[in-house]
N, C-alpha and C positions, 0 to 999 in steps of 0.2 A: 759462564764462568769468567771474572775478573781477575786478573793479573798482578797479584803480588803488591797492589795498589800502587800500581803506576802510571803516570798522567798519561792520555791518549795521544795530547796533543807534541807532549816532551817525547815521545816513541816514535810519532812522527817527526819530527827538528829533526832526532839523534838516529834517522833511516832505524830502527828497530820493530816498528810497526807489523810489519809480516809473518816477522818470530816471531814477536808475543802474542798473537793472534790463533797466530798455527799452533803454538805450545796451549794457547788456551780452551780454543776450540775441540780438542781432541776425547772430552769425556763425549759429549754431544756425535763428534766425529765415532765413536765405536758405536752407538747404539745404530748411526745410518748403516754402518757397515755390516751391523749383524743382521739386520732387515733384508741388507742386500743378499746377505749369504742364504739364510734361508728360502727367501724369492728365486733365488738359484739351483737349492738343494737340487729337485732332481735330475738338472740337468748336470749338476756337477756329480751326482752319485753315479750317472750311467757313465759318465768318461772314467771315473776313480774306480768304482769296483773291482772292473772285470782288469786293471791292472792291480791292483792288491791283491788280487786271489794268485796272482802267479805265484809259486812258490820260491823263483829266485830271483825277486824284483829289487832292484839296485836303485834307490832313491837318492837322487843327489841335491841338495838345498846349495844353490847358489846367485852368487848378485858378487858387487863390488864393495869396497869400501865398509860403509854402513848397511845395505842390501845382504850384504857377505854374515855381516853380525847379526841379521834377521835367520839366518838358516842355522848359525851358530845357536841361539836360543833355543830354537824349535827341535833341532836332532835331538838331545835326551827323553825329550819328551815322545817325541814321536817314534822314537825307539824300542821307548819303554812300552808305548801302545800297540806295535808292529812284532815287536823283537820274540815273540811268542812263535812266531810262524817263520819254521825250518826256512834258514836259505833268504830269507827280507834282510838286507843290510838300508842303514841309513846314516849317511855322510853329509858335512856340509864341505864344499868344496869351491872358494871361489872361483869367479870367473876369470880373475885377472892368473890363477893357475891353471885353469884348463885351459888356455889360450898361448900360454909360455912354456906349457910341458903335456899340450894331449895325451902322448901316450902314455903316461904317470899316474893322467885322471879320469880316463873313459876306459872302458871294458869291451869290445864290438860285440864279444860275442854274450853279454850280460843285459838281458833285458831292460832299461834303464828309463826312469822318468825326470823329466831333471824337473827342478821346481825354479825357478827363475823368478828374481826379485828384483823388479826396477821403476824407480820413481818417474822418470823421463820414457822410459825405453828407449833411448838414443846410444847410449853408452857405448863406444865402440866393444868393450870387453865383452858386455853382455849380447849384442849381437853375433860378435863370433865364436862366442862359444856355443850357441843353439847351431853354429853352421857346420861348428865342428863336429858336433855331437850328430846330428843328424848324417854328415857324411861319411863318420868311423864307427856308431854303432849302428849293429843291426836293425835292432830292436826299440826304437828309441819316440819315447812321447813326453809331452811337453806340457805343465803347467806352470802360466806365466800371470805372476801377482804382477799388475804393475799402476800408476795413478792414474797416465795420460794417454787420451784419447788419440790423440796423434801422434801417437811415438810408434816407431820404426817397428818396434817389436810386436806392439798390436796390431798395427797395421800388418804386419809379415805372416804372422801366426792366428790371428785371430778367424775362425771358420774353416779350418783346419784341419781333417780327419785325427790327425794324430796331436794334436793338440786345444788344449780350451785357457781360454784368457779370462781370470777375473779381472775387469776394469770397477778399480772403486771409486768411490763417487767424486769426484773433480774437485769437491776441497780436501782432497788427503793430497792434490798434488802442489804442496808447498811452494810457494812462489820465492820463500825468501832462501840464499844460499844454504842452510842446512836440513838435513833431512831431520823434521819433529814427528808432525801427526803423521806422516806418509810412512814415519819408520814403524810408529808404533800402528798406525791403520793395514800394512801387510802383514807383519806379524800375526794381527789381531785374525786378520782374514783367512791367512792360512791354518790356525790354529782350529779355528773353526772347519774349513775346510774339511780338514783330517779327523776330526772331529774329537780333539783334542780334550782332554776333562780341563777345566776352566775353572772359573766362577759363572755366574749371571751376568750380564754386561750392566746391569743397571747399578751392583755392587762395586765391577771396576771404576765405574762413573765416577759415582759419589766417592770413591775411596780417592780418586785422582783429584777432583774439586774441591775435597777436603784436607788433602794433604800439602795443594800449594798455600789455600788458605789458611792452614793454622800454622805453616811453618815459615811463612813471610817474613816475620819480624827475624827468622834464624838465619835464614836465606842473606836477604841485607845485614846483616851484622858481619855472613860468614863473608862476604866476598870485597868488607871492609877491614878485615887482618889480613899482613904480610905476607901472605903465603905467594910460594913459588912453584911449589911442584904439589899436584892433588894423582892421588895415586884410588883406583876400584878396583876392588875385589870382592872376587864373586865363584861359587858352586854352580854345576848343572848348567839351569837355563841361564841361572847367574851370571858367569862367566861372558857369556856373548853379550848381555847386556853392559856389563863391566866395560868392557872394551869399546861399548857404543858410548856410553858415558863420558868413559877418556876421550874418542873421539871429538864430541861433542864439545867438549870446553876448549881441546887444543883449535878447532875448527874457532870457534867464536871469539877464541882472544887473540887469534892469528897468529899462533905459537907463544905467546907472550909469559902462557902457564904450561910450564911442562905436565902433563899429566900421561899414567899410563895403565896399563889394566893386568891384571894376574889372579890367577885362584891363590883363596886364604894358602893352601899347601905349600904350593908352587913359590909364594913371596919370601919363603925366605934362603928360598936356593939363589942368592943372587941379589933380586930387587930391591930385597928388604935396605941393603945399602944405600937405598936413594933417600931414606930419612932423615930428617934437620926439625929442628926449632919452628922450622918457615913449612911445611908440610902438612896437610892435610889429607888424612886417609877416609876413607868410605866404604864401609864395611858391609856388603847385601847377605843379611843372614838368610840364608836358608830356610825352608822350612822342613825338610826331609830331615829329621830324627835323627839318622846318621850323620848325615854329611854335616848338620850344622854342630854335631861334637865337636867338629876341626876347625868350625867357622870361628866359635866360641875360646877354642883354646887360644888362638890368636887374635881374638881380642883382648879378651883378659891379658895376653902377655905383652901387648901394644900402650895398651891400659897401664899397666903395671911396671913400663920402661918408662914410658914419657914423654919419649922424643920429638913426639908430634901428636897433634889434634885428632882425636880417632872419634867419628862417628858413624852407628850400626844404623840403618834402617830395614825395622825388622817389624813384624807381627804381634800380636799380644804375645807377652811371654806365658809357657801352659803352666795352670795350676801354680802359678806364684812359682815358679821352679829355679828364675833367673830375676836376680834384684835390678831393679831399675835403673838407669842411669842417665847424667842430665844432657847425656847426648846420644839418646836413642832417640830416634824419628821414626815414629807411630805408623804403619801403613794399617787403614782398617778394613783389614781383611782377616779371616779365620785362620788361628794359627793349622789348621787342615788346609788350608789351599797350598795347590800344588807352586813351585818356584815360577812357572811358565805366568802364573796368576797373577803373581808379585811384579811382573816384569814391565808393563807398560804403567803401575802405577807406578816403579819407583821411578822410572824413567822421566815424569813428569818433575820428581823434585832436581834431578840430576840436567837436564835441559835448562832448568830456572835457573839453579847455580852458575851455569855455565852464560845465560842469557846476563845476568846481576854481575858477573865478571868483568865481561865484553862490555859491558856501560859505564864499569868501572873504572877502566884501563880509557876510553873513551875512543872506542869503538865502536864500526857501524854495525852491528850485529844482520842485517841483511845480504851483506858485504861486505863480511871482515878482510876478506884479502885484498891490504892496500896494493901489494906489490903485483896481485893479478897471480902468481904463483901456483894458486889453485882457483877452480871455475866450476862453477852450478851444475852443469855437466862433461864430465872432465873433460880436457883438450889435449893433442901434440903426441895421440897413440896414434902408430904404425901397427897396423894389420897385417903382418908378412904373410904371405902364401906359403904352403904347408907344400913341401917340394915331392914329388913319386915315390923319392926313395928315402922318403922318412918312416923311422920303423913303427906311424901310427899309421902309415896308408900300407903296410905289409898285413896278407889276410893269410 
């Protein structure tokens, strides 16, 4: 997969070479990963079962940052597949809040698995929160998605009784400052993992390969208008992706673009006030039948105001039911795929956006932060010790 037809060697001059690689390599990168997971299956089924059969198993999705918005996506889903059996709860719950309010976020006396999401494993959050967990609940086991081999986390946990470490395969672990294919390669892994209803990965592939290449020529056009603030919104799985999205461009143009994330509903309690002339929205329809009623109603009235650039990327529309428009961006997938399906391909146009920004603005996209400010793996957290008489160490 080629990149938005951009010079190899000009991605190298402009340090961008990593990203574009890593964003492009990632159809190729899910098919390694599904290989991997089924080459796993049964060893991952003997650790999974016999905690899903518990009947009050407390599943907690967490990571940092972008890690954070991987368990974000995955809970409706994995809800909707679980949420049948009395007493399964499923939360995402970052780690930088289990670390700053334990007893807020762990249960001792609730059976709990936590799922743990980290590109490095180094992250001080993500390490203390597996310490905390393991030394306030009782009950408590460990599945850790993580890229690298030598990260703290694998190393800590991995052979583990109560815990099992999917390690994916060493180009999911991004080399350039943001998290691309390692975002969407755990996702991808855990979904499967759980054994999540998907697509085929060969369908996300080509849907991902075909949708940077036909929208190239939109991509460059879009990140050559004025815009100032880019705003996603998103349902369901939507929604965590939404906020990885924003992430993603404010990461890459080194705050330069305001961008920020909200559900269709949610924007107009408030947000909707960040619109201007200079504004670009991005609108992730749904494909749940319900929910995208409300995706739709607010576009149409986005649409019908004016005030800013509004484009859906969405699914074939069913049965001719909704008129085309010249700023829907195609994902080809079945309008029957679940949102969780939609989610790492539209990811790919929302990384490009953000990558065509960063080059814009003249930016190193490997290293957008001139000022050093933020870092590949964050820096300058204090791990404070959890004192006796804090009321998570009361039993």
């Amino acid at each position: 997969m080629t990149l938005l037809h951009l010079d190899p060697v000009d991605l190298d001059h402009r340090r961008a070479s990593h990203t574009a690689r890593e964003i492009a390599h990632q159809p190729a990168i899910w098919q390694a990963v599904y290989a991997q997971l089924q080459a796993e299956r049964p060893m991952l089924d003997a650790f999974l079962d016999p905690l899903l059969s518990l009947p009050d198993l407390r599943i907690v999705l967490t990571g940092a940052g972008s890690s954070a918005f991987i368990g974000q996506c995955l809970a409706p889903g994995l809800l909707r597949l679980l949420g049948q059996r009395p007493g399964i709860r499923v939360e995402a719950v970052a780690t930088t809040d289990i670390v700053s309010s334990p007893e807020q976020c762990l249960q001792p006396e609730v059976p709990t698995l936590l799922v743990s999401f980290a590109r490095s494993g180094n992250s001080p959050e993500s390490l203390a929160a597996v310490e905390l967990a393991d030394r306030l609940v009782k009950r408590c086991h460990h599945l850790v998605v993580t890229c690298a081999a030598e990260g703290t986390l694998n190393r800590r946990l991995a052979g583990q009784a109560h815990a099992h470490v999917l390690l994916l395969p060493d180009e999911t672990h991004d080399r350039a400052f943001a998290m691309t294919s390692s975002f969407s390669g755990m996702l991808l892994a855990a979904a499967w993992a759980f054994s999540l209803p998907l697509r085929p990965v060969a369908e996300l592939a080509q849907a991902a390969a075909a949708l940077a290449e036909r929208e190239a020529d939109r991509l460059h056009a879009l990140v050559e208008q004025p815009f100032e603030r880019v705003v996603y919104l998103g349902s369901n799985a939507l929604l965590g992706l939404a906020r990885e999205a924003a992430l993603k461009l404010l990461e890459l143009t080194d705050g330069k673009l305001v961008a920020l994330a909200d559900s269709p509903l949610g924007f107009r309690h408030g947000p909707k006030t960040i619109l201007n002339d200079r504004t670009l929205v991005v609108i992730l329809l749904s494909n749940d039948s319900y929910t995208r009623q409300y995706d739709l109603d607010l576009l149409r009235e986005l649409r019908r105001e004016g005030r800013a650039r509004v484009l859906a990327l969405r699914t074939a529309v069913p049965n001719g039911a909704e008129a085309p428009h010249a700023d829907d961006v195609q994902l080809d997938l079945p309008a029957t795929a679940p949102d969780l399906a939609l989610a790492p391909v539209a990811l790919v146009f929302a990384q490009c956006l953000a990558l065509l920004a960063s080059l814009q603005l003249g930016i190193t996209p490997d290293n957008p932060s001139a000022s050093g400010t933020v870092t590949r793996v964050v820096s300058g957290v204090t791990i404070h010790p959890l004192p006796p008489t804090h009321p998570s160490q009361q039993s």
